[in-house]
C-alpha positions in Angstrom: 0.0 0.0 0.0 1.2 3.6 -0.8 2.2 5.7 1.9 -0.4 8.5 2.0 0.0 11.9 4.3 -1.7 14.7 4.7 0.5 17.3 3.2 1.6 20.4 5.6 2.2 22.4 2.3 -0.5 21.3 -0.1 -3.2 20.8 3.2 -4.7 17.2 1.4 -4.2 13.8 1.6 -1.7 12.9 -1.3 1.0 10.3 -1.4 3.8 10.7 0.7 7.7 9.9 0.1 8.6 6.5 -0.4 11.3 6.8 2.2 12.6 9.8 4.9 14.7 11.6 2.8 18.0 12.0 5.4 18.4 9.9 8.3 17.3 12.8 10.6 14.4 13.7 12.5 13.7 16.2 10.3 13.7 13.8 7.4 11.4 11.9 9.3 8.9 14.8 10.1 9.1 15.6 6.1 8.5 12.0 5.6 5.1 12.2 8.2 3.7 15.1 7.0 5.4 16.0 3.2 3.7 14.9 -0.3 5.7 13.9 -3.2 4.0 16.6 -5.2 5.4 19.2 -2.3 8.9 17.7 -2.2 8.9 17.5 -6.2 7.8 21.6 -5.5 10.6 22.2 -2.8 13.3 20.4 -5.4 12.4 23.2 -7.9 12.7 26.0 -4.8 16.3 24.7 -3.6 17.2 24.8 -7.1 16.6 28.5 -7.1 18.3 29.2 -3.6 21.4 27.2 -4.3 21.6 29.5 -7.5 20.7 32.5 -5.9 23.0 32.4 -2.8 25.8 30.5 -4.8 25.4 27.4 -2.4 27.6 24.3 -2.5 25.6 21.5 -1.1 29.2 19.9 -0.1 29.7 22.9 2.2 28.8 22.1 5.7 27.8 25.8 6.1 25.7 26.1 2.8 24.1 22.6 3.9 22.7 24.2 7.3 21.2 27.2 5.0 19.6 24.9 2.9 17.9 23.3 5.9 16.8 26.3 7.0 15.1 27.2 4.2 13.8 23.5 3.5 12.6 24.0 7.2 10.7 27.1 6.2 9.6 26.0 3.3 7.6 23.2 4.8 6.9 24.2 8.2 7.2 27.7 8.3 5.1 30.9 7.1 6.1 29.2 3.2 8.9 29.6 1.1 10.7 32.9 1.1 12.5 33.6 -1.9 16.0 35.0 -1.8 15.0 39.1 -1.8 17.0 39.5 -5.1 15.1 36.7 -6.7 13.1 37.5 -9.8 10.6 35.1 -10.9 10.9 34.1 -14.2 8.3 36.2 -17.3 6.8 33.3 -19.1 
């Protein structure tokens, strides 16, 4: 059987992750209360800070400020873009 949550970003039941995504308890409260639609969302979003902010995921540092803002993104007041970001004009 699917694993089914009730997403904390998209407020519905949808299906969940098919595993925690880090061995943390944060990676366990995504896995509890995150969709795959919303993770599949936040993917797209960290994209955009690690551009924006020139991250290296390998950095230790820029790891802890992508947590933050994965953090935010799910559990806090929703994602808040980097204040120099500019959406993209379709």
């Amino acid at each position: 059987m699917a694993h089914e949550v009730f997403c904390v970003k998209l407020k519905k039941q949808l299906p969940g992750l098919d595993e925690p995504p880090f061995d943390t308890e944060l990676g366990q409260k995504i896995y509890d209360n995150v969709s795959q639609e919303a993770w599949r969302q936040w993917t797209e979003t960290c994209k955009m800070i690690l551009n924006e902010y020139r991250l290296n995921p390998a950095r230790r540092e820029d790891q802890e400020v992508i947590v933050r803002h994965m953090e935010q993104f799910f559990f806090g007041e929703g994602a808040v873009a980097p204040k120099e970001y500019v959406p993209p004009t379709h």
